[in-house]
C-alpha positions in Angstrom: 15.9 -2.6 27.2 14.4 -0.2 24.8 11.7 1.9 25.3 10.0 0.5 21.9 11.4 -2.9 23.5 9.4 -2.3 26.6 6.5 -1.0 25.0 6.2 -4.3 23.4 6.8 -6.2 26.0 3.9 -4.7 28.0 1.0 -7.0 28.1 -2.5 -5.7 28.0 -5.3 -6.7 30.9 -7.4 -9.6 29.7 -10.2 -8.7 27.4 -8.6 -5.1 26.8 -8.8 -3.4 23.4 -6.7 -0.7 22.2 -8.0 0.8 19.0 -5.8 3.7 19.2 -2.5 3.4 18.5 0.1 5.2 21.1 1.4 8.6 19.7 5.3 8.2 18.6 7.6 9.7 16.2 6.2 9.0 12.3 8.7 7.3 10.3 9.9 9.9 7.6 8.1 10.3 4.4 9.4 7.5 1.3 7.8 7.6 -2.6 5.7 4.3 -1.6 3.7 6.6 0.4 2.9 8.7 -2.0 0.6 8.6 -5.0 2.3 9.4 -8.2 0.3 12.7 -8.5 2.1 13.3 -5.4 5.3 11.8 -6.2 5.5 14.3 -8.8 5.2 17.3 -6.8 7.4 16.1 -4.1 10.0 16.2 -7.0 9.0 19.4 -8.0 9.6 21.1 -4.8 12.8 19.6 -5.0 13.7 21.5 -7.8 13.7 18.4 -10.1 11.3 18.5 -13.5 8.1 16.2 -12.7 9.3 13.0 -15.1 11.8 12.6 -12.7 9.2 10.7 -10.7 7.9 8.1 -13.1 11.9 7.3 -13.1 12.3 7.0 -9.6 8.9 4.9 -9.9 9.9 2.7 -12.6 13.6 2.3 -10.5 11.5 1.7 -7.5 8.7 -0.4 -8.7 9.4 -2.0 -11.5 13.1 -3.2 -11.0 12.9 -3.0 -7.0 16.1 -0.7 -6.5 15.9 1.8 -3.9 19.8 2.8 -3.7 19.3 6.3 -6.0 23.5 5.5 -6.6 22.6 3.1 -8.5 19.7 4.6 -10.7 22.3 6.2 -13.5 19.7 7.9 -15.7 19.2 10.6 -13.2 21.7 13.2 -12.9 24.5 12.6 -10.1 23.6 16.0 -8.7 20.0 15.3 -8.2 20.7 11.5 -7.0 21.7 12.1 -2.9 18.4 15.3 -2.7 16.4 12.4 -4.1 17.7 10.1 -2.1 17.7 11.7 1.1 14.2 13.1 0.5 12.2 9.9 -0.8 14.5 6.9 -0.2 15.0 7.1 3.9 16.1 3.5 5.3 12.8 2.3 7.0 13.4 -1.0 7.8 16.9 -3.1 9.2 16.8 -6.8 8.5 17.6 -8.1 12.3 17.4 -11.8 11.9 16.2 -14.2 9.2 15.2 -17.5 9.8 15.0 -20.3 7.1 13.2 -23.5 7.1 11.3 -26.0 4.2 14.7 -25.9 2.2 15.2 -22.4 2.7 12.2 -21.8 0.3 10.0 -20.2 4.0 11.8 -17.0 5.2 10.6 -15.7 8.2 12.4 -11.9 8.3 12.7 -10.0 11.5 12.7 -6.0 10.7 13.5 -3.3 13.4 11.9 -0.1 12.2 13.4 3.6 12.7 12.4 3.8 16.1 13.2 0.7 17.5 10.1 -1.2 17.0 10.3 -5.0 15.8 7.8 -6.5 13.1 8.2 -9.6 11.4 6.9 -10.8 7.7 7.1 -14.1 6.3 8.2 -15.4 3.0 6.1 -18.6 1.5 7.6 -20.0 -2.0 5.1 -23.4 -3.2 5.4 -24.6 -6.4 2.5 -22.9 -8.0 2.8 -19.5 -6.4 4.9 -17.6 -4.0 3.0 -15.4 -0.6 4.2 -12.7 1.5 2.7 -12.7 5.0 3.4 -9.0 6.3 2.8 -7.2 9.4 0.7 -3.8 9.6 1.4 -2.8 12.8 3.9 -2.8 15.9 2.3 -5.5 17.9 -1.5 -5.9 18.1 -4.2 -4.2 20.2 -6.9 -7.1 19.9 -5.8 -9.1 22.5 -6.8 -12.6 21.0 -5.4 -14.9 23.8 -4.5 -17.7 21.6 -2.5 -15.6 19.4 0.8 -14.5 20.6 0.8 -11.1 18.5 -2.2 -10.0 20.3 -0.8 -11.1 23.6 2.5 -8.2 23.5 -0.4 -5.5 22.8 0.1 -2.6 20.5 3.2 -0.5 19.8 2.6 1.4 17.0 0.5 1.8 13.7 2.9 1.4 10.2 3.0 3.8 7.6 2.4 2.8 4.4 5.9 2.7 3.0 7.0 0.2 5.5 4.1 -2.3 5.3 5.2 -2.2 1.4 8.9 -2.3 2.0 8.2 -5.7 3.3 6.8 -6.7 0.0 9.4 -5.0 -2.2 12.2 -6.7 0.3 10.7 -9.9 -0.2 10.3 -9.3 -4.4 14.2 -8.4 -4.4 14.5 -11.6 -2.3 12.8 -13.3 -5.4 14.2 -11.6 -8.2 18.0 -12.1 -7.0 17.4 -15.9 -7.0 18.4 -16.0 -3.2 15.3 -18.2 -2.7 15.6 -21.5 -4.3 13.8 -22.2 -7.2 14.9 -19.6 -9.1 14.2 -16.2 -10.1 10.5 -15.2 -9.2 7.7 -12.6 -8.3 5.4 -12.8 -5.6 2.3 -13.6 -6.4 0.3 -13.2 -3.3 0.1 -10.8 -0.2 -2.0 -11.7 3.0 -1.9 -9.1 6.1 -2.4 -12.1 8.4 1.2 -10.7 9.5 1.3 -8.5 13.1 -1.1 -6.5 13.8 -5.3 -6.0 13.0 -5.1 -4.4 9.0 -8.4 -2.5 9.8 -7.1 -0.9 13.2 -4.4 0.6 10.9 -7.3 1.3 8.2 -5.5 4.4 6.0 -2.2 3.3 6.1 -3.1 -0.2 4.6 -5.0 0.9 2.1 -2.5 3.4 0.9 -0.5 0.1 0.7 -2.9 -2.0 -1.1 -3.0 0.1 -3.5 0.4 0.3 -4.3 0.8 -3.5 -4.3 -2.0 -3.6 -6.8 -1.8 -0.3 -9.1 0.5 -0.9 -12.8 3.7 0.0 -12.7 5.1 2.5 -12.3 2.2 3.6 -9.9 2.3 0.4 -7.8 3.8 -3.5 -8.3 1.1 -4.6 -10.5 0.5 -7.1 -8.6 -3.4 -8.9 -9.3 -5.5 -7.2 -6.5 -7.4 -11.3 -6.4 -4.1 -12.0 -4.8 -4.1 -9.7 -2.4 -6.2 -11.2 1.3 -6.4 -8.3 4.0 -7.6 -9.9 7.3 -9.6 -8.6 10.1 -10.7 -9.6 13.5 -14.2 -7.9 12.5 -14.2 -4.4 13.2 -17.4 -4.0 11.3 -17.5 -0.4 10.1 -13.6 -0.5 9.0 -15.4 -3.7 6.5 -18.1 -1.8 5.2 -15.1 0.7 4.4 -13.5 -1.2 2.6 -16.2 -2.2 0.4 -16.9 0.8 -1.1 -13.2 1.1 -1.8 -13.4 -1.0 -4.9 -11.1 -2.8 -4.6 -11.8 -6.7 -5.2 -9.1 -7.9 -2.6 -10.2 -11.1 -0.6 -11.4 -10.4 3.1 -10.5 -12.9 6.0 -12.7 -13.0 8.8 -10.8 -14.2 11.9 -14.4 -15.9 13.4 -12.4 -18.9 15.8 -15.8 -19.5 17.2 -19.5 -19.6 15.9 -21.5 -18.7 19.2 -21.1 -15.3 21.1 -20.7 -16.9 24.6 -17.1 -18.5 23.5 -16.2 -15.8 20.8 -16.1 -13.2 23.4 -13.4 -15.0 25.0 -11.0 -15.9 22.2 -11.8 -12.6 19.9 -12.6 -9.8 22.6 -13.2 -7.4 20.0 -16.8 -9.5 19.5 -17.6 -7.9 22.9 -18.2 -4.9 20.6 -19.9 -6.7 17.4 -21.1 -9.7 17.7 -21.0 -12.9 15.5 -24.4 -12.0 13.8 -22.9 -8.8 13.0 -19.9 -9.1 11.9 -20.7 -12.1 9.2 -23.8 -9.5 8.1 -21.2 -7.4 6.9 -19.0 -9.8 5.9 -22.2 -11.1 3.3 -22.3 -7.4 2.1 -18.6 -7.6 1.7 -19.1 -10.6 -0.4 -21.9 -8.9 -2.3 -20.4 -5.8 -3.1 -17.1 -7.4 -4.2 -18.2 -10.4 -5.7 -15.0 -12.0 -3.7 -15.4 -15.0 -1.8 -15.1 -14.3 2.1 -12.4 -16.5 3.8 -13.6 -17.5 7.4 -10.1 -18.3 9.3 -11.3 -20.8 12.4 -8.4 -21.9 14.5 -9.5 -25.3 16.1 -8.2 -25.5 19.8 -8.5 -28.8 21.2 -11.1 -29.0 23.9 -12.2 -25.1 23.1 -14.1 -24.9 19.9 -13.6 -27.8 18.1 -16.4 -29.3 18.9 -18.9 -31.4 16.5 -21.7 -29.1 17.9 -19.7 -26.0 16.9 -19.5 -27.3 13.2 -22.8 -28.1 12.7 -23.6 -24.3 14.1 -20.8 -22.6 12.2 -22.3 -24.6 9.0 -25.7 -23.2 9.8 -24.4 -19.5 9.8 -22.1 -19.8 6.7 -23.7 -22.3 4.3 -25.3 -21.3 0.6 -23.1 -18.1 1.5 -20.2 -16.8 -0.9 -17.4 -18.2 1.4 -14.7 -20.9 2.0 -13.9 -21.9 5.4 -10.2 -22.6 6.0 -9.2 -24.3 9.4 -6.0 -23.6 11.2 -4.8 -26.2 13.6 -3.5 -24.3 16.7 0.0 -22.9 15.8 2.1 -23.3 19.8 3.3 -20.3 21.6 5.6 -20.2 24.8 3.8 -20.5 27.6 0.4 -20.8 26.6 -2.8 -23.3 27.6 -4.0 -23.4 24.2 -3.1 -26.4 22.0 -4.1 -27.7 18.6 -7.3 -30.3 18.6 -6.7 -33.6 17.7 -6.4 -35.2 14.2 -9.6 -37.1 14.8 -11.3 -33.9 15.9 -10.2 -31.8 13.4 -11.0 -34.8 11.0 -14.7 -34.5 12.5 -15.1 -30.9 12.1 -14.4 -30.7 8.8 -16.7 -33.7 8.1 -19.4 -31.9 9.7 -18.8 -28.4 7.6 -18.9 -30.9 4.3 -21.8 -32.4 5.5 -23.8 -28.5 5.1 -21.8 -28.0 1.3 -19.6 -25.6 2.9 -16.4 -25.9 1.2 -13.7 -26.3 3.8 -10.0 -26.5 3.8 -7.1 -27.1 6.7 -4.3 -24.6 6.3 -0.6 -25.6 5.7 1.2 -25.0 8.9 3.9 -24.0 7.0 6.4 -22.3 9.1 5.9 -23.6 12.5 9.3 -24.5 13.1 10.7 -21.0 12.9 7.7 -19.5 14.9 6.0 -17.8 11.5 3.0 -19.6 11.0 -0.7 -17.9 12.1 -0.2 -16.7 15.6 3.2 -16.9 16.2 4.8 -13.4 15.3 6.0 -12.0 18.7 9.1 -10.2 16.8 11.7 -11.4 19.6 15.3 -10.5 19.5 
């Protein structure tokens, strides 16, 4: 086994929380790391005159080729320094797994140093989402979730959170997924990882998922969903980033006594507190926030935990969106029933919240919410 392989593998002591990621090896510098300001000197200092990075942008960006052999309107002589300086191979396709027709890809990447993430491709008729990962594993230590439960590898830089998105466009764009030629529409970070735990790297990628070409994919930043556990400070962050992405709160529970169990991080901010800044979030952004409530049978999916999560959320800019239980190997935790799930979300109308059960799309291959554990 690996060392990344073991370090993956390790699991963290109930309750534990590892904000910091262990030090390793940074993958090497790419252009979607860089801002075009500094895409332009990086290709100065190579010699090369300045335009040569809107080209390399436009290559990059707009018609989603990385392979500098293939971009003829740069010189030949300049193609390989380019290459070798801004185009290193980040991620390594390991395994792809199909399911819904072939139209939900769930890709497993191993990254430079070993390290396994997962992202997962969602074509509807209407629209087409990316689920990607942000980091190596997870340091929240959810219990439910079987990301949280390998603990934490390794932070991602920013290229390779957004080479999963320019993968998944090429994916598109070729026509390998049926339905035709297309271009994602959406990106949620719901993939491996806490997005807020890896706070600069992820915002270096928003940005470049969001900015006009040739700066960035221009894709709509209202279709862009970055989801936290609640690390409260990293949310007040991120509204003053101006950036009107939609934030999802992963609440699970509405009371402190069971939401210290299933999200350990609310050992450090508590429900009160973390939808306080979630309401600021809301107000600053003028974005609804999206509460994500798994319902575990027997744990939380009680009629009494409706009516209280109604109380906290309703007359609030918000949506609720309930995930039945996704299965991992091995654990206690199941989805409720259809009769309870059927009852909570009764109850969460009954307060004029406006409530939705998420699309389990996925399960079979082990890609739907909670299920990334990037196995070989």
């Amino acid at each position: 086994m690996s060392t990344a392989s073991q370090s993956q593998s390790r699991t963290p002591a109930p309750g534990q929380l590892t904000f910091v990621a262990p030090r390793r090896a940074k993958p090497a510098r790419h252009l979607a790391d860089l801002t075009m300001a500094e895409r332009k000197a990086a290709v100065t200092e190579l010699g090369e005159k300045a335009f040569r990075a809107d080209q390399l942008s436009r290559h990059y960006f707009e018609k989603l080729n990385g392979d500098p052999a293939l971009m003829t309107d740069l010189p030949a002589a300049a193609r390989e320094k380019l290459a070798t300086a801004l185009f290193p191979k980040l991620l390594t396709s390991v395994r792809e797994l199909t399911t819904d027709k072939g139209t939900t890809r769930k890709t497993l990447w191993r990254l430079f140093d070993g390290a396994l993430v997962e992202s997962v491709l969602m074509r509807y008729p209407d629209r087409t989402t990316i689920c990607v990962s942000s980091q190596a594993g997870c340091g929240m230590n959810c219990p439910f979730c079987a990301t949280g439960q390998a603990g934490l590898t390794r932070n991602m830089s920013t290229a390779e959170i957004v080479e999963q998105v320019v993968a998944g466009a090429r994916a598109l764009a070729s026509g390998e997924v049926p339905g035709g030629p297309g271009r994602i529409s959406n990106v949620v970070f719901m993939g491996m990882g806490e997005p807020l735990a890896n706070y600069k790297a992820v915002i270096g990628a928003v940005h470049r998922l969001v900015e006009p070409a040739p700066s960035g994919l221009g894709i709509s930043a209202r279709g862009v969903t970055v989801s936290t556990v609640g690390l409260v400070p990293a949310i007040g962050k991120l509204a003053e980033e101006g950036l009107p992405v939609t934030l999802a709160l992963s609440l699970h529970a509405p009371d402190d006594e069971l939401r210290d169990t299933l999200v350990p991080i609310n050992t450090r901010w508590k429900v009160a507190e973390v939808l306080d800044a979630a309401w600021k979030y809301a107000a600053r952004t003028k974005r609804r926030v999206s509460i994500e409530y798994a319902l575990i049978k027997d744990i939380n999916d009680q009629e009494w935990r409706a009516d209280l999560l109604g109380k906290l959320v309703r007359n609030k800019l918000v949506h609720v969106n309930l995930i039945p239980l996704n299965p991992t190997p091995g654990s206690k935790w199941t989805a409720s029933r259809p009769e309870d799930e059927q009852a909570f979300v009764r109850r969460l109308e009954f307060h004029g919240v406006p409530v939705t059960v998420r699309d389990t799309r996925g399960r079979e291959i082990d890609g739907a919410c909670g299920q990334l554990a990037a196995a070989e």
